[in-house]
Biopython code that builds the backbone (N, CA, C, O; Angstrom):
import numpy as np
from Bio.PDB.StructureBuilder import StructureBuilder

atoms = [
    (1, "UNK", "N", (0.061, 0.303, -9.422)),
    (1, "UNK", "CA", (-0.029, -1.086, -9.803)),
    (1, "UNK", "C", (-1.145, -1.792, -9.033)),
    (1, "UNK", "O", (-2.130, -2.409, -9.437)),
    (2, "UNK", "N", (-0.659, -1.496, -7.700)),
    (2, "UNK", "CA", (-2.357, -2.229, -6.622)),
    (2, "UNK", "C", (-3.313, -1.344, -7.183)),
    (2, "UNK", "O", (-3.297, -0.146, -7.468)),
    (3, "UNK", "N", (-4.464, -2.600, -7.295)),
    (3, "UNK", "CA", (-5.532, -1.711, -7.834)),
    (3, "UNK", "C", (-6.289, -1.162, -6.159)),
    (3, "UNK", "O", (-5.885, -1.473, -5.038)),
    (4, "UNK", "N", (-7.426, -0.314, -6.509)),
    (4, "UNK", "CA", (-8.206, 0.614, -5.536)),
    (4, "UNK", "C", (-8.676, -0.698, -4.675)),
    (4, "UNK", "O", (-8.366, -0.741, -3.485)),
    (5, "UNK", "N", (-9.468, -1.837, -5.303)),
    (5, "UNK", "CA", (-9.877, -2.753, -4.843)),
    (5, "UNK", "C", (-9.015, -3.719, -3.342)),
    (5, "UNK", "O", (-9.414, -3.856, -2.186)),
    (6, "UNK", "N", (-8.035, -4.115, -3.863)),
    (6, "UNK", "CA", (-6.834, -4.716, -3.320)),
    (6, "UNK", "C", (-6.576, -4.026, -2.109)),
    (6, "UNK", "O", (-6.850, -4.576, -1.042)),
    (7, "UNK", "N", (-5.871, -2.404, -2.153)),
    (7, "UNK", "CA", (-5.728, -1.411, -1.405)),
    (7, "UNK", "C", (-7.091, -1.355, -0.124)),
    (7, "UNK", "O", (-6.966, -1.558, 1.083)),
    (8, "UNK", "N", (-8.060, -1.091, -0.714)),
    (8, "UNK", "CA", (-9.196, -0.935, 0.324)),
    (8, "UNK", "C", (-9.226, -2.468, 1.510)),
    (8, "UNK", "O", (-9.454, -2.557, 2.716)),
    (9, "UNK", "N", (-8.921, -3.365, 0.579)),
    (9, "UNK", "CA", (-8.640, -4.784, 1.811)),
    (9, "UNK", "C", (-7.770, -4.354, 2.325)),
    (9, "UNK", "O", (-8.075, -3.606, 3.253)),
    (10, "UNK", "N", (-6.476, -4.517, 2.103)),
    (10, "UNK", "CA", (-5.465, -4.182, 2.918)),
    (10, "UNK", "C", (-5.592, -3.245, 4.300)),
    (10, "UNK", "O", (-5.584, -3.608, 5.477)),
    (11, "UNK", "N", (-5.684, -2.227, 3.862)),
    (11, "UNK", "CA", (-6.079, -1.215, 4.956)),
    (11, "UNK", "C", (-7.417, -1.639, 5.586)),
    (11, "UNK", "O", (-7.669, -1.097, 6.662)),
    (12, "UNK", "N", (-8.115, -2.316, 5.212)),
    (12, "UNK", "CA", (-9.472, -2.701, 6.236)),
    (12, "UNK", "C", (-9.064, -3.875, 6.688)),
    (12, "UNK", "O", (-9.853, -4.722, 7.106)),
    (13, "UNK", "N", (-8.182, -3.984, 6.659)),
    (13, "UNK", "CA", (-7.212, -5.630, 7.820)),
    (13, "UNK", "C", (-7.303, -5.862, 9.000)),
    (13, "UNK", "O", (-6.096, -5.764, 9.221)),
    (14, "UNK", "N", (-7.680, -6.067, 9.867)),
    (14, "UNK", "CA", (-8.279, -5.645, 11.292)),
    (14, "UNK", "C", (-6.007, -5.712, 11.546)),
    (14, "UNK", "O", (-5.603, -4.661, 12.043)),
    (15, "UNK", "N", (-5.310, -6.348, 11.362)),
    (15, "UNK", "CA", (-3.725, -6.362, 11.817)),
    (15, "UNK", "C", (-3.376, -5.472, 10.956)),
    (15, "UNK", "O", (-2.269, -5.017, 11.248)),
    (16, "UNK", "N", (-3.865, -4.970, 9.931)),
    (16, "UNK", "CA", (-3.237, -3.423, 9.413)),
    (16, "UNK", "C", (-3.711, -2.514, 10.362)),
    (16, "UNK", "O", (-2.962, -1.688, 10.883)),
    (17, "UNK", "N", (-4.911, -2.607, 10.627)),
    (17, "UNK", "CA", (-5.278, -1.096, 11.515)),
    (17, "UNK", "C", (-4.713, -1.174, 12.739)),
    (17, "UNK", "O", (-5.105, -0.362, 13.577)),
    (18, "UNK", "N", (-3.650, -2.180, 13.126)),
    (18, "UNK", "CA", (-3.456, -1.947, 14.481)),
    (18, "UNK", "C", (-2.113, -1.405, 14.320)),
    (18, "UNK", "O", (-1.337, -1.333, 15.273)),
    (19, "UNK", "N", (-1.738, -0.921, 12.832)),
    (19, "UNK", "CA", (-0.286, 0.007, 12.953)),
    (19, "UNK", "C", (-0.712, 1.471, 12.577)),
    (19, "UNK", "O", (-1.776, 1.713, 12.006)),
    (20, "UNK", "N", (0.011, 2.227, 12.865)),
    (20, "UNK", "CA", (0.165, 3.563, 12.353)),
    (20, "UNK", "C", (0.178, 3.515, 10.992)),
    (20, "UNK", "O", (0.801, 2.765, 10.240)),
    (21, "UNK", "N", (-0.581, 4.398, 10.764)),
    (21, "UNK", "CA", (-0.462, 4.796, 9.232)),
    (21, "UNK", "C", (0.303, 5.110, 8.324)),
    (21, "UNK", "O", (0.122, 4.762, 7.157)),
    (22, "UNK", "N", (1.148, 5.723, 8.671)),
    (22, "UNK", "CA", (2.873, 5.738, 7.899)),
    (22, "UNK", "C", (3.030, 4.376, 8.080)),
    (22, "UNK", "O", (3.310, 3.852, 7.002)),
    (23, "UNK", "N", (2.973, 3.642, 8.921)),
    (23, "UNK", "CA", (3.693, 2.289, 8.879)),
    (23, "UNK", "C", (3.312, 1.265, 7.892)),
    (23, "UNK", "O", (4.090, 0.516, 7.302)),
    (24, "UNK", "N", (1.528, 1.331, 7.728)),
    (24, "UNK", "CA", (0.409, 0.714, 7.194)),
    (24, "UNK", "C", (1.019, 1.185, 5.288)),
    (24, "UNK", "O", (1.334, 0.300, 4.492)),
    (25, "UNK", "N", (1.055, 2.693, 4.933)),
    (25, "UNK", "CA", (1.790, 2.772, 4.057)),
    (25, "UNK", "C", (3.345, 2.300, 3.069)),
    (25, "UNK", "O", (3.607, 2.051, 1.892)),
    (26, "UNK", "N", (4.159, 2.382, 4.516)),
    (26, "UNK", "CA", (5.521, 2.071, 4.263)),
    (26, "UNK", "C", (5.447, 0.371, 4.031)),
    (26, "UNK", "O", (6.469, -0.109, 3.541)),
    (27, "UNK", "N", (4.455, -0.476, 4.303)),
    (27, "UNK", "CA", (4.194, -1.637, 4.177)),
    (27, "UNK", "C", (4.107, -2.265, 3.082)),
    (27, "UNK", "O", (4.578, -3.279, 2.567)),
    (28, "UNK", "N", (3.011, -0.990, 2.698)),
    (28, "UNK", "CA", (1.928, -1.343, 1.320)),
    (28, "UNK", "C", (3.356, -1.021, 0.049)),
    (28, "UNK", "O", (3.433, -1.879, -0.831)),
    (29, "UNK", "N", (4.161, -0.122, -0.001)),
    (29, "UNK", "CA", (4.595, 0.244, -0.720)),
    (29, "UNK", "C", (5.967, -0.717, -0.830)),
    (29, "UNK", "O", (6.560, -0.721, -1.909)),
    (30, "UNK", "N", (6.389, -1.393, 0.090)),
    (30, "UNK", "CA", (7.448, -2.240, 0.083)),
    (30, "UNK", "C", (7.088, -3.432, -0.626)),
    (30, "UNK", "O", (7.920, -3.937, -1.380)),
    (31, "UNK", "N", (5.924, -3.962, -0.478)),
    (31, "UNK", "CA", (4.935, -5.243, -0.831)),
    (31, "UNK", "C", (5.254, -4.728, -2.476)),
    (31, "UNK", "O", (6.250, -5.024, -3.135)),
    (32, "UNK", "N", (3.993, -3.796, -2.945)),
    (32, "UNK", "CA", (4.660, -3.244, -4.314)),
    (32, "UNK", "C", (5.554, -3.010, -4.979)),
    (32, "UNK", "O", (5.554, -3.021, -6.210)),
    (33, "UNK", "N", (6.475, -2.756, -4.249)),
    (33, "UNK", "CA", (8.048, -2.781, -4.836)),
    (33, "UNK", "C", (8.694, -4.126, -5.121)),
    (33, "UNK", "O", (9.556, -4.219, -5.994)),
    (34, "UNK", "N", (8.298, -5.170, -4.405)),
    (34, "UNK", "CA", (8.610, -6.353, -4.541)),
    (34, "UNK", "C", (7.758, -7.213, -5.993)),
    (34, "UNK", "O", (8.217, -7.944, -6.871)),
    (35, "UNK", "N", (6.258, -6.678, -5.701)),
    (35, "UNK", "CA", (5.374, -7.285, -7.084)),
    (35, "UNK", "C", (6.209, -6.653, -8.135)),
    (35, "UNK", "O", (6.561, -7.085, -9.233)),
    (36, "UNK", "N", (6.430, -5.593, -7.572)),
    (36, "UNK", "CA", (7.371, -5.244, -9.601)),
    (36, "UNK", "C", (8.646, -5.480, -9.419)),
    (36, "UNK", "O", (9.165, -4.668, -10.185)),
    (37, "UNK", "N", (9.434, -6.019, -8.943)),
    (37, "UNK", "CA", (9.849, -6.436, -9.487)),
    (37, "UNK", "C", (10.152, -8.344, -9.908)),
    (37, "UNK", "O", (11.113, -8.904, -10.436)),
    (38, "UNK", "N", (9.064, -8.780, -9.467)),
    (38, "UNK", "CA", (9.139, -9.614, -9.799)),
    (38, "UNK", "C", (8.471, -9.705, -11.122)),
    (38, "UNK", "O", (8.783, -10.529, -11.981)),
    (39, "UNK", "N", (7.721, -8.992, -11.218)),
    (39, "UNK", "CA", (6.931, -8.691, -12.788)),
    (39, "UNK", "C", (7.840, -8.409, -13.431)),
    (39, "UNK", "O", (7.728, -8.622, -14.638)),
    (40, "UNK", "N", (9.309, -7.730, -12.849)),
    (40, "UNK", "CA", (9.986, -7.085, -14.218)),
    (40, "UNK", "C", (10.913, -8.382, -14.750)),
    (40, "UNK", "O", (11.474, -8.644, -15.814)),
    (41, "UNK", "N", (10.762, -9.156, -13.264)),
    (41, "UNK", "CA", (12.318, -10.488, -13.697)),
    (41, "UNK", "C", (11.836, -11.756, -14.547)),
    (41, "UNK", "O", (12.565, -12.573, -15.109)),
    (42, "UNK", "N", (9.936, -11.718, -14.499)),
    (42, "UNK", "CA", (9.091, -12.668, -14.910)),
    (42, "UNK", "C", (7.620, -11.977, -15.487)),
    (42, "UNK", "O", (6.512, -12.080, -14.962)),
    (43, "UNK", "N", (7.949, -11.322, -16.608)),
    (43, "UNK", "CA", (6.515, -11.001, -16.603)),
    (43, "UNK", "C", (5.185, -11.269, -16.708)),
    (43, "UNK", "O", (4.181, -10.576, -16.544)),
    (44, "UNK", "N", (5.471, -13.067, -17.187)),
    (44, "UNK", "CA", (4.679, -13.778, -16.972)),
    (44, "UNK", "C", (4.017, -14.708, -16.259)),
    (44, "UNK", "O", (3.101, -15.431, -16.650)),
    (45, "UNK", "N", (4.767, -14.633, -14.675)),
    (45, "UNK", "CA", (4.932, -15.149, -13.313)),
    (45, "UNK", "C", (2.994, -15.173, -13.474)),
    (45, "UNK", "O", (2.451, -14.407, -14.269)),
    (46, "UNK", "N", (2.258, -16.047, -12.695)),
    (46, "UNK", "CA", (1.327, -16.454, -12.400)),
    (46, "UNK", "C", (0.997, -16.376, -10.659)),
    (46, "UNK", "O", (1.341, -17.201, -9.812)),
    (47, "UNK", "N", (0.334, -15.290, -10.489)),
    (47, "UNK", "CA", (0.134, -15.172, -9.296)),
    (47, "UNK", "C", (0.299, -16.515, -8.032)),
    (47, "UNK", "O", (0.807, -16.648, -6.919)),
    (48, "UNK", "N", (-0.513, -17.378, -9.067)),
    (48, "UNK", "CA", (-0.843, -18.465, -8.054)),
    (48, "UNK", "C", (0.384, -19.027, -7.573)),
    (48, "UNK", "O", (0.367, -19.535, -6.451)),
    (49, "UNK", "N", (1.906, -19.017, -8.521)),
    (49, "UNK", "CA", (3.057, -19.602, -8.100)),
    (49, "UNK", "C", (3.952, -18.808, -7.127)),
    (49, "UNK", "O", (4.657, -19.309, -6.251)),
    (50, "UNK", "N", (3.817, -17.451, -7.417)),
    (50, "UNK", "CA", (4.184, -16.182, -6.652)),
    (50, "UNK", "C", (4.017, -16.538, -4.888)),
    (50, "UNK", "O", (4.754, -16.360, -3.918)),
    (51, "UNK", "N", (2.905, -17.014, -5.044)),
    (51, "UNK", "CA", (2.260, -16.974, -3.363)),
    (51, "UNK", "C", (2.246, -18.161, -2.875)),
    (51, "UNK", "O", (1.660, -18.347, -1.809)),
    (52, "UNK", "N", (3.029, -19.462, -3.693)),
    (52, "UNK", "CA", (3.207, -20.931, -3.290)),
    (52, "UNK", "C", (4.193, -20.766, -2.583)),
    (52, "UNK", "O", (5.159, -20.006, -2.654)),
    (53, "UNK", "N", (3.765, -21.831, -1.622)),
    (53, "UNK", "CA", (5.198, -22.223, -0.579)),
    (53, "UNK", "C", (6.387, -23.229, -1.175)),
    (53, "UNK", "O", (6.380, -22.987, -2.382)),
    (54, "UNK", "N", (7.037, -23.874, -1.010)),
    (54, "UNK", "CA", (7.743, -24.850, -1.491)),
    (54, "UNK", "C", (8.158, -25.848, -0.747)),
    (54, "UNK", "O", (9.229, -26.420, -0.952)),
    (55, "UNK", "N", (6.859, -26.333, 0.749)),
    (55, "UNK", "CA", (6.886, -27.005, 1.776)),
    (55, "UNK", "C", (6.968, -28.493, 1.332)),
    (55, "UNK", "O", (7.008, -29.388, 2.177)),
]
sb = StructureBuilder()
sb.init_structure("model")
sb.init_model(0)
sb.init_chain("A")
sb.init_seg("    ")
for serial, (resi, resn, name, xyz) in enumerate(atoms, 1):
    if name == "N":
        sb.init_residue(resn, " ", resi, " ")
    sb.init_atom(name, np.array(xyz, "f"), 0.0, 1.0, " ", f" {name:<3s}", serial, name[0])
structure = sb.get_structure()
């Protein structure tokens, strides 16, 4: 689902590289698990509201 693009930021995070790599993974893949399913409960969710606060 993360594209190659997305992925390559992530891991070039200067606070990603300061974990282990299994960890840096187990991260990435929890994050993803969460985008889908919010894609599955809204598939038309709009990023921009996804990542709003509600301060």
């Amino acid at each position: 689902m993360l594209t190659d693009e997305f992925l390559e930021r992530v891991f070039a995070n200067k606070e990603m590289q300061k974990m282990p790599i299994g960890c840096q993974s187990t991260a990435v893949h929890a994050f993803q698990e969460v985008l889908e399913d919010i894609k599955e409960e809204n598939p038309y969710a709009e990023l921009s509201a996804i990542l709003s606060t509600n301060e």
